[in-house]
C-alpha positions as CSV (number, residue, x, y, z in Angstrom):
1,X,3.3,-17.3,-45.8
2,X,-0.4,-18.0,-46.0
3,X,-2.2,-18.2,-43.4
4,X,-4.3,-21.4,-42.9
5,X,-7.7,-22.5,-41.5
6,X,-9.7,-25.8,-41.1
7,X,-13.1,-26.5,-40.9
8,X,-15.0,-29.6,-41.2
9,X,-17.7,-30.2,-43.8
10,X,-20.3,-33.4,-44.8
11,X,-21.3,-34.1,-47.7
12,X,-23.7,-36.5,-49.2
13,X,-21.8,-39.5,-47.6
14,X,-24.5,-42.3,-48.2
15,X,-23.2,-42.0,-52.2
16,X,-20.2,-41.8,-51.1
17,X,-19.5,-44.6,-49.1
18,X,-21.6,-47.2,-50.9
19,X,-20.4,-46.8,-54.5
20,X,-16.8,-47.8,-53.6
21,X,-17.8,-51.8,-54.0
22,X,-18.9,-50.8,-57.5
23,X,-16.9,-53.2,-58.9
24,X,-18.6,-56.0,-60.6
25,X,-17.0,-57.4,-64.2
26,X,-18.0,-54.7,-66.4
27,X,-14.8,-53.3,-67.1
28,X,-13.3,-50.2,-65.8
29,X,-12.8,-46.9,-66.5
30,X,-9.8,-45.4,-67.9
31,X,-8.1,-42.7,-66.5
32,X,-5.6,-41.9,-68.9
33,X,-8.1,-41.7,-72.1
34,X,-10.5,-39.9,-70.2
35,X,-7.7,-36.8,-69.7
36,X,-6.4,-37.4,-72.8
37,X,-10.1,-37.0,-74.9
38,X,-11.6,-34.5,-72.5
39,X,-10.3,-31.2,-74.3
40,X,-12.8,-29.4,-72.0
41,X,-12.0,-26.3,-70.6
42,X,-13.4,-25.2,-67.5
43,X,-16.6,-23.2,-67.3
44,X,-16.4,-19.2,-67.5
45,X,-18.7,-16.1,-66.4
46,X,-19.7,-14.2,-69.2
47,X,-19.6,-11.1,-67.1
48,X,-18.0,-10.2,-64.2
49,X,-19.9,-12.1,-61.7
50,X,-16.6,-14.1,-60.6
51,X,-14.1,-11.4,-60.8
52,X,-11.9,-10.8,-57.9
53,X,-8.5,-11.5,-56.4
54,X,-7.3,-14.8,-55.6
55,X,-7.5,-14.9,-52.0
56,X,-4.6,-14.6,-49.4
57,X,-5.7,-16.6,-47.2
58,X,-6.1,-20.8,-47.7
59,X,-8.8,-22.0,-46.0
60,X,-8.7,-25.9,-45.5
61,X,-12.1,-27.5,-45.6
62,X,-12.2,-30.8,-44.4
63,X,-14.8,-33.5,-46.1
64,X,-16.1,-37.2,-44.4
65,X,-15.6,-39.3,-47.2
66,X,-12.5,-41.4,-47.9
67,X,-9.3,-40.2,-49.4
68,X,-9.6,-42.7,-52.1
69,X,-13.0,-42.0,-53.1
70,X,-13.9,-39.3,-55.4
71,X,-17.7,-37.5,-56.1
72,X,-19.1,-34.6,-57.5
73,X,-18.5,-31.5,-57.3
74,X,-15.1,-31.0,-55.5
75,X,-13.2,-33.5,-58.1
76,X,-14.5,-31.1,-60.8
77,X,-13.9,-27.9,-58.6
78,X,-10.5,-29.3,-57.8
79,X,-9.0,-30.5,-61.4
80,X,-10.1,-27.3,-63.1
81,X,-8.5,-24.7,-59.8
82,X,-12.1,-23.8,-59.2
83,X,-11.8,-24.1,-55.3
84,X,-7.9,-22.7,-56.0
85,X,-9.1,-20.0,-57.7
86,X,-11.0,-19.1,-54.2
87,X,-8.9,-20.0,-51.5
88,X,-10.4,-23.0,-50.8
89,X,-8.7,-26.5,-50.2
90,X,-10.7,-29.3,-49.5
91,X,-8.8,-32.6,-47.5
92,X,-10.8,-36.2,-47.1
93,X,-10.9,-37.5,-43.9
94,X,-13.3,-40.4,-43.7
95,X,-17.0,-41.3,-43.8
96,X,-19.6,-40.0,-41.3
97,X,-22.2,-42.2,-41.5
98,X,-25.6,-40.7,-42.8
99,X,-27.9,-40.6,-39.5
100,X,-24.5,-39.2,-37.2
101,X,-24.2,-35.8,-39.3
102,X,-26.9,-34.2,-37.3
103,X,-25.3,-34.7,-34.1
104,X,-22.0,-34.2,-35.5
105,X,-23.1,-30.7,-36.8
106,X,-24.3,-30.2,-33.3
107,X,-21.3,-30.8,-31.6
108,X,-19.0,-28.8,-34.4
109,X,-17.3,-32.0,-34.8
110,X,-18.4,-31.0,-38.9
111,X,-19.2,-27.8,-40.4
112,X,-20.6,-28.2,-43.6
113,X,-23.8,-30.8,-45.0
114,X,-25.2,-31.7,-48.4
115,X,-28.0,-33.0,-48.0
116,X,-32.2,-32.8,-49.2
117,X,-34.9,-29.9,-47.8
118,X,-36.1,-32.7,-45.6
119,X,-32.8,-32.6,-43.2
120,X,-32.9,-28.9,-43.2
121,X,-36.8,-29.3,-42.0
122,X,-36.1,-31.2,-39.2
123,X,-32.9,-29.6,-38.0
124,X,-35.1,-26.3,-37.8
125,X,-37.9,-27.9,-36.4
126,X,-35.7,-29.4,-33.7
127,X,-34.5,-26.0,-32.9
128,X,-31.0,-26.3,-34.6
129,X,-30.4,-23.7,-37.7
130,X,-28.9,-24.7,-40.5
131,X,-29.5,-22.9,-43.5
132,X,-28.8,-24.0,-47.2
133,X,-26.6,-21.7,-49.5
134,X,-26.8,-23.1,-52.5
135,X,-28.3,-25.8,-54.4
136,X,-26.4,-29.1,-55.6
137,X,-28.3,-31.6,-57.4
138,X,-31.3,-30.7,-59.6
139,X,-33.8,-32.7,-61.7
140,X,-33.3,-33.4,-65.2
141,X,-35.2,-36.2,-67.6
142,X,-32.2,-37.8,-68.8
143,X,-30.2,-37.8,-65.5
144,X,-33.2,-38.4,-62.5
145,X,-32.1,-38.6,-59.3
146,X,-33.3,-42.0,-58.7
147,X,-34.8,-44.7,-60.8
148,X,-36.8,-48.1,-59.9
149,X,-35.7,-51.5,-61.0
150,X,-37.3,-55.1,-60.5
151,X,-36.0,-57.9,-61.8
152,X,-36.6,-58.5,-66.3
153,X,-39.1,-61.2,-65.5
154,X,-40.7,-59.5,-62.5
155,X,-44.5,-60.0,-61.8
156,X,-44.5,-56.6,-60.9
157,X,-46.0,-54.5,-64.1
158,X,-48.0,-51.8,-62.6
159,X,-48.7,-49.6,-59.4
160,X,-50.8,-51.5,-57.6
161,X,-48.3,-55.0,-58.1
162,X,-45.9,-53.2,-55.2
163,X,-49.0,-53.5,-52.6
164,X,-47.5,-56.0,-49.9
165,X,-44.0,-55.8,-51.9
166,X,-40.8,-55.1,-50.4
167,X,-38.5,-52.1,-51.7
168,X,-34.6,-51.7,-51.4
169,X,-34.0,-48.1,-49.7
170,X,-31.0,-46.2,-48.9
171,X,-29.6,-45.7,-45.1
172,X,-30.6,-42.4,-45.4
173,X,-34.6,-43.4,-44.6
174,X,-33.6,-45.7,-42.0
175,X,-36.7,-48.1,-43.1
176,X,-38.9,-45.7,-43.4
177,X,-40.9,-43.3,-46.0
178,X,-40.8,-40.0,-43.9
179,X,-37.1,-39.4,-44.7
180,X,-34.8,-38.2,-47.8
181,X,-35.6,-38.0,-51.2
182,X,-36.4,-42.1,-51.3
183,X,-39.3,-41.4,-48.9
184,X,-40.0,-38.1,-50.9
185,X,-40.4,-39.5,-54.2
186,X,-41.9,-42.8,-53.3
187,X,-44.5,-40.8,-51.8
188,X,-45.2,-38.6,-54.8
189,X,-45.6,-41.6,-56.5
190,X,-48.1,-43.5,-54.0
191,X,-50.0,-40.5,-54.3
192,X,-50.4,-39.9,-57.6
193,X,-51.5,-43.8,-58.3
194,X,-53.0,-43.9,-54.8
195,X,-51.1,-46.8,-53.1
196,X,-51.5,-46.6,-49.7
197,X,-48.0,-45.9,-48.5
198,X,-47.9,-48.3,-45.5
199,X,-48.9,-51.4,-48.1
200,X,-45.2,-51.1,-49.1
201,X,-42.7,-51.8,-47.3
202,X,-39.5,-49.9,-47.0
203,X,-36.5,-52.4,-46.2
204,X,-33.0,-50.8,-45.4
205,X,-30.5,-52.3,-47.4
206,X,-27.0,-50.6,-48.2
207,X,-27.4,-50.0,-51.8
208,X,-24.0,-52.3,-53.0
209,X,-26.3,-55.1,-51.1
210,X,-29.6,-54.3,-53.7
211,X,-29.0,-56.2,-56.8
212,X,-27.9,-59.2,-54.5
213,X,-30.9,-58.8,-52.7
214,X,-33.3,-58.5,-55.3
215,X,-31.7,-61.6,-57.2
216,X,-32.3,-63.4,-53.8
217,X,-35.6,-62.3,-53.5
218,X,-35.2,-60.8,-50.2
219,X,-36.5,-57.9,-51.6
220,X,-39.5,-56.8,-54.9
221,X,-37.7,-53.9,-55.9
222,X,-34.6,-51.5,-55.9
223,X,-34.0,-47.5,-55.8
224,X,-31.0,-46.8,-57.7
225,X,-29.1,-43.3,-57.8
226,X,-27.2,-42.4,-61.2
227,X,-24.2,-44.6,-60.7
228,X,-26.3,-47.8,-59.9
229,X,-28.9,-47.4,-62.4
230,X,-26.3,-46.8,-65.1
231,X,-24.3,-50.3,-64.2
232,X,-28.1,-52.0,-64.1
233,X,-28.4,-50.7,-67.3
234,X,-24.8,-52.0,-68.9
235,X,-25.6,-55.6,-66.9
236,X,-29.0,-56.0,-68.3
237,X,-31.7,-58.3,-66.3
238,X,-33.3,-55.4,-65.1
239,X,-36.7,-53.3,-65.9
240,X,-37.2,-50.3,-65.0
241,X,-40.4,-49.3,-63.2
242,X,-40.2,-45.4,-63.0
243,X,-38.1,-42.8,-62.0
244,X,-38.2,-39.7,-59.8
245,X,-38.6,-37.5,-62.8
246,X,-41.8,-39.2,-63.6
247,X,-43.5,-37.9,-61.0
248,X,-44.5,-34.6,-59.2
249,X,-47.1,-33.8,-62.1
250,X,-46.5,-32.3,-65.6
251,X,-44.4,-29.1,-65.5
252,X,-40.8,-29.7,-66.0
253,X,-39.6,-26.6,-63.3
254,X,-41.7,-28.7,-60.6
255,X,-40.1,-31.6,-61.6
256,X,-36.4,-29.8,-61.8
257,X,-37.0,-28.8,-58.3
258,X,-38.0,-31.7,-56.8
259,X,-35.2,-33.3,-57.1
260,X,-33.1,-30.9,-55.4
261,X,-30.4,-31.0,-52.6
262,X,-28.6,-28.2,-50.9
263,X,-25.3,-27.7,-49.4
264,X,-25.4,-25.9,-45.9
265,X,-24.2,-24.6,-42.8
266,X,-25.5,-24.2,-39.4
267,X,-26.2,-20.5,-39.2
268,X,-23.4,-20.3,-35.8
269,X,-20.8,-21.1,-38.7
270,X,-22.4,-18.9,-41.7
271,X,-22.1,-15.8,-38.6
272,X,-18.3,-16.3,-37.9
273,X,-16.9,-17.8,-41.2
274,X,-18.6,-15.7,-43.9
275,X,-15.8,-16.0,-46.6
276,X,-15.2,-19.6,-46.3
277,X,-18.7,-19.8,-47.1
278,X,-18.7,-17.8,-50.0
279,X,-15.8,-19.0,-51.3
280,X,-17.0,-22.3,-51.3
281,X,-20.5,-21.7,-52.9
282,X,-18.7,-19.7,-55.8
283,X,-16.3,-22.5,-56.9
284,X,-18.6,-25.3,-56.8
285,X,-21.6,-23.3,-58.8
286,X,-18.3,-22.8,-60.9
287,X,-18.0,-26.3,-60.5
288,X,-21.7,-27.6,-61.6
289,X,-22.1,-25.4,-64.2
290,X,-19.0,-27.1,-65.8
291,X,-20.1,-30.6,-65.1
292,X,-23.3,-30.0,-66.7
293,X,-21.8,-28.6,-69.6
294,X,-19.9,-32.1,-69.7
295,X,-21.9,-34.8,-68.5
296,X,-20.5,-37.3,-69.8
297,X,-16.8,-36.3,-69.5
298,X,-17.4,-35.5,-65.6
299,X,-19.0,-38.9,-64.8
300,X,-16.4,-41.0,-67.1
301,X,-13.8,-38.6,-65.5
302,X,-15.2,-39.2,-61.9
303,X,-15.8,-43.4,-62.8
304,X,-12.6,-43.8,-63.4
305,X,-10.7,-42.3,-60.5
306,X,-12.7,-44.6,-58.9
307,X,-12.2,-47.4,-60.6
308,X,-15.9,-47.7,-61.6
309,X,-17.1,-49.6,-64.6
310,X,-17.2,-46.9,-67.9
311,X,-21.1,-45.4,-67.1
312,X,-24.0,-45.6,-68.9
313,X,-26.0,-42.7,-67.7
314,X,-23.4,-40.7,-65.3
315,X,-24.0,-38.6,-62.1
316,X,-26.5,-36.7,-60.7
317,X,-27.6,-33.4,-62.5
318,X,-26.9,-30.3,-60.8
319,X,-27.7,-26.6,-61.0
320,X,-25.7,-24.6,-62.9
321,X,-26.5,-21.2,-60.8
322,X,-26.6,-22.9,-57.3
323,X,-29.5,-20.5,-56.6
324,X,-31.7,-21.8,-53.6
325,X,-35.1,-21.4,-54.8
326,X,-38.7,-21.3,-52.2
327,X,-40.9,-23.1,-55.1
328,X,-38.1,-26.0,-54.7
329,X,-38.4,-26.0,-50.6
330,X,-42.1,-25.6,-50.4
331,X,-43.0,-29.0,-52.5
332,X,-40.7,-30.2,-49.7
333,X,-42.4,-28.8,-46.8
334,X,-45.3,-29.4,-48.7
335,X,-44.8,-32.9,-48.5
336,X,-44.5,-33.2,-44.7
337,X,-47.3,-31.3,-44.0
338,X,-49.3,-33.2,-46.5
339,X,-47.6,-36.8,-44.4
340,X,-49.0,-35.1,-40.7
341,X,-45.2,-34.8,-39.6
342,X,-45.5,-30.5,-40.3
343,X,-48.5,-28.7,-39.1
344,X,-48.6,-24.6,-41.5
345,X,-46.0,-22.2,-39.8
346,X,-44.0,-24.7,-38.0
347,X,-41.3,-23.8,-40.3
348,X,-40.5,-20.9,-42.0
349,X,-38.7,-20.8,-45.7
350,X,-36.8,-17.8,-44.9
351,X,-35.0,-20.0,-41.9
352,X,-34.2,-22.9,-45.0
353,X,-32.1,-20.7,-47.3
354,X,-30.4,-18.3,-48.2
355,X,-28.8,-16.8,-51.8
356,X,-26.8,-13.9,-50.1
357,X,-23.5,-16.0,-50.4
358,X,-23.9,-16.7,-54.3
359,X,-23.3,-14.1,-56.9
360,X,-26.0,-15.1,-59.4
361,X,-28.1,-13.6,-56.4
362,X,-28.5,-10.3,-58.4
363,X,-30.5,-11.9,-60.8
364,X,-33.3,-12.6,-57.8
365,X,-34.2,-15.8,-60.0
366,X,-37.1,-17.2,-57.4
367,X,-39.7,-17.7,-59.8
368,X,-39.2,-19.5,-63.2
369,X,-42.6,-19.5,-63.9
370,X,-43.6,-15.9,-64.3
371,X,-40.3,-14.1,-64.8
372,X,-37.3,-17.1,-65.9
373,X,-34.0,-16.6,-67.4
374,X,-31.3,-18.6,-69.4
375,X,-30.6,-20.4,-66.4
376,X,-33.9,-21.7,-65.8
377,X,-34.5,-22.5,-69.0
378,X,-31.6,-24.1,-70.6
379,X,-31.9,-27.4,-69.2
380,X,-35.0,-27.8,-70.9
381,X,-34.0,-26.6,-74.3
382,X,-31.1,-29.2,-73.8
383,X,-33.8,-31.7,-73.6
384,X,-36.0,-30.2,-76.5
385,X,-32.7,-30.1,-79.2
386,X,-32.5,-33.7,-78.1
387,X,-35.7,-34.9,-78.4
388,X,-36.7,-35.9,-75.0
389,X,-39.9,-35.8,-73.7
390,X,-40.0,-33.3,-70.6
391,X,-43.5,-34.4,-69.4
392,X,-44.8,-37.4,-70.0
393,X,-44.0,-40.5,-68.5
C-alpha cells in the first residue's frame, strides 16, 4: 500500500479566483473538440535529465483554489501524468485570498506559494525565508503578462493623458504601486516616460469588476492578465495602451525576465520535505515546457474546463527550464531600492532562490547574455520565425 502525505500549497490565487465569472456571451469553449484535435503528446527530455523510478511513495499536495476551477500548470502536469509520473498528487481545496498567504505560510496553515520576486522580498525582509525553486511565468512578446486597455474612444492617447487618471489594479497591490507585478510594471513604465507615479492613481478593483468599471467611468483604464485581455480583444471596444513587454528597455532577455514569477517554499519546509519539493519542480518544468510547446492547445484546453469563452491570446508564458535566474530577481530588487522601500544589502539574492531542486541545474544557465543556451534562446527564435518584433514597441 502507498504510503501517503499532505501538504498544503498556494498558488497564484488572484487569477484564480477572479477568472471564474468569465462568462460573458462570447461563446464557450469546447471540451470535447479540444481532446479530440489536440494530438499533442506530452513534452520529453532529450537526455536523461528526467530519468528515474516512479516513486513509492504519493505525496498529496494540497492547492487554495476551487475544485471547479482549473489553471496553469498542474491541469497540464495532471492530464499528461507529469505530477504521476513523480509521486505527486495535487487536491483543490479552496481560495486563500491574495494578502492572507503570507500569514498562512507563517502559520503552516499552506506550504507552497507562486507568486512575483516582490513577495519573496518582503517575506525575507520581514525575517521569514521563503525561497523560490523554480520559475513559472516568463515574458514573451506575444503572450505579456499584462496589457493596458481604455475604452475605443478614450481621450487617453499618450503617457502623459493618465496624469490625474484612475487605473483598474488587481487585489494583489491593495491600491497601491509598491506591490506585485501591476506596481512593477506600471512603474517601469512611469519611469521610462517620466510620469510621476503618485499623479496616477491605483484603484483596487477585482478584475471581473474592470470592464464594468471602465464602461461606468469609475475608472480611466484597466490591467488585464492573458485571459482578460484575450476576451477584450474578441469583444472589441477596447484600445490597447501598452503592455508589460513594452517596457524594461530594449533587450528581449531583460524583458523575458521581468515578467517572471516563482513557485516557492519557506525554507523550514524545503529542510524537512526535500522530495516533495523536487518532485514537484520536475513535473511542472515538465509541465511548462509542454504548454509552451502548445500554446494554444493548453489555453483552449484550460478555457474550456472552465467554461471560458474560446481565447484569443491564451495564458501566461512560462519557462520551459524553470531555472531561477539572479539577472531576473535583481531588476526586482532593483526596483525597490530604486522606489526607497530597499536600502543595498538589505536583501541578499542567494536568500531568493535556489536551482538545487531542478535538474536543468547542471547547465548553471545564470547568464544569457555572455554564455546562453537553447533554452534561453528559443523563445526568441520563436518570435523571429514569426515575424514579431522583439524590441520595439
Amino acid at each position: 500500500m502507498e504510503k501517503n502525505k499532505t501538504y498544503l500549497i498556494s498558488g497564484l490565487v488572484i487569477v484564480i479566483i477572479l477568472a471564474g465569472t468569465i462568462g460573458w456571451s462570447l461563446g464557450k469553449s469546447d471540451l470535447n473538440k479540444v481532446q479530440e484535435k489536440s494530438g499533442a503528446v506530452p513534452a520529453q527530455s532529450k537526455d536523461d535529465l528526467f530519468a528515474g523510478e516512479k516513486p513509492e511513495e504519493i505525496i498529496t499536495l494540497k492547492i487554495p483554489i476551487p475544485p471547479t476551477f482549473h489553471s496553469g500548470q498542474e491541469v497540464i502536469a495532471e492530464k499528461y501524468g507529469f505530477l504521476e509520473e513523480e509521486g505527486i498528487r495535487l487536491e483543490r481545496v479552496g481560495a486563500i485570498p491574495w494578502a492572507d498567504q503570507l500569514v498562512a505560510l507563517k502559520t503552516g496553515k499552506i506550504d507552497f506559494v507562486s507568486a512575483h520576486p516582490d513577495f519573496f522580498i518582503n517575506a525575507n525582509k520581514g525575517g521569514m525565508k521563503i525561497k523560490g525553486v523554480m520559475t513559472a511565468s516568463f515574458g514573451h512578446p506575444v503572450y505579456p503578462h499584462h496589457d493596458i486597455y481604455v475604452l475605443e474612444n478614450s481621450s487617453i492617447k499618450e503617457p502623459k493623458d493618465l496624469i490625474g487618471k484612475k487605473v483598474a489594479t488587481s487585489p494583489s497591490q491593495v491600491g497601491s504601486w509598491d506591490l506585485g507585478c501591476g506596481g512593477f510594471y506600471w512603474t517601469a513604465y512611469f519611469k521610462e516616460y517620466n510620469i510621476p507615479r503618485d499623479q496616477v492613481i491605483p484603484v483596487n478593483v477585482p478584475e471581473p469588476q474592470h470592464e464594468q468599471a471602465l464602461k461606468q467611468g469609475l475608472v480611466d483604464a484597466i490591467t488585464a492578465g492573458p485571459t482578460y485581455s484575450a476576451v477584450y480583444q474578441k469583444k472589441g471596444g477596447f484600445r490597447k495602451l501598452w503592455s508589460s513587454w513594452d517596457v524594461f528597455g530594449k533587450s528581449p532577455v531583460d524583458k523575458q525576465d521581468a515578467e517572471i514569477g516563482m513557485i516557492g517554499f519557506t525554507q523550514e519546509f524545503i529542510d524537512k520535505n526535500p522530495e516533495a519539493v523536487r518532485g514537484l519542480v520536475r513535473a511542472y518544468v515538465k509541465s511548462q515546457a509542454w504548454t509552451d510547446d502548445n500554446h494554444e492547445i493548453s489555453a483552449e484546453y484550460i478555457g474550456a474546463l472552465n467554461g471560458w469563452p474560446p481565447a484569443v491570446e491564451g495564458e501566461h508564458h512560462l519557462s520551459a527550464t524553470g531555472l531561477v535566474r539572479e539577472r531576473a530577481l535583481q531588476q526586482w530588487i532593483d526596483w525597490y531600492e530604486d522606489i526607497g522601500l530597499l536600502k543595498p544589502g538589505d536583501v541578499k539574492l542567494k536568500d531568493l532562490y535556489t536551482n538545487e531542486f531542478n535538474p536543468y541545474d547542471r547547465y548553471k544557465v545564470n547568464d544569457p547574455v555572455k554564455n546562453p543556451t537553447f533554452y534561453d534562446t528559443y523563445q526568441l527564435e520563436w518570435a523571429k520565425k514569426r515575424d514579431v518584433n522583439l524590441t520595439s514597441k
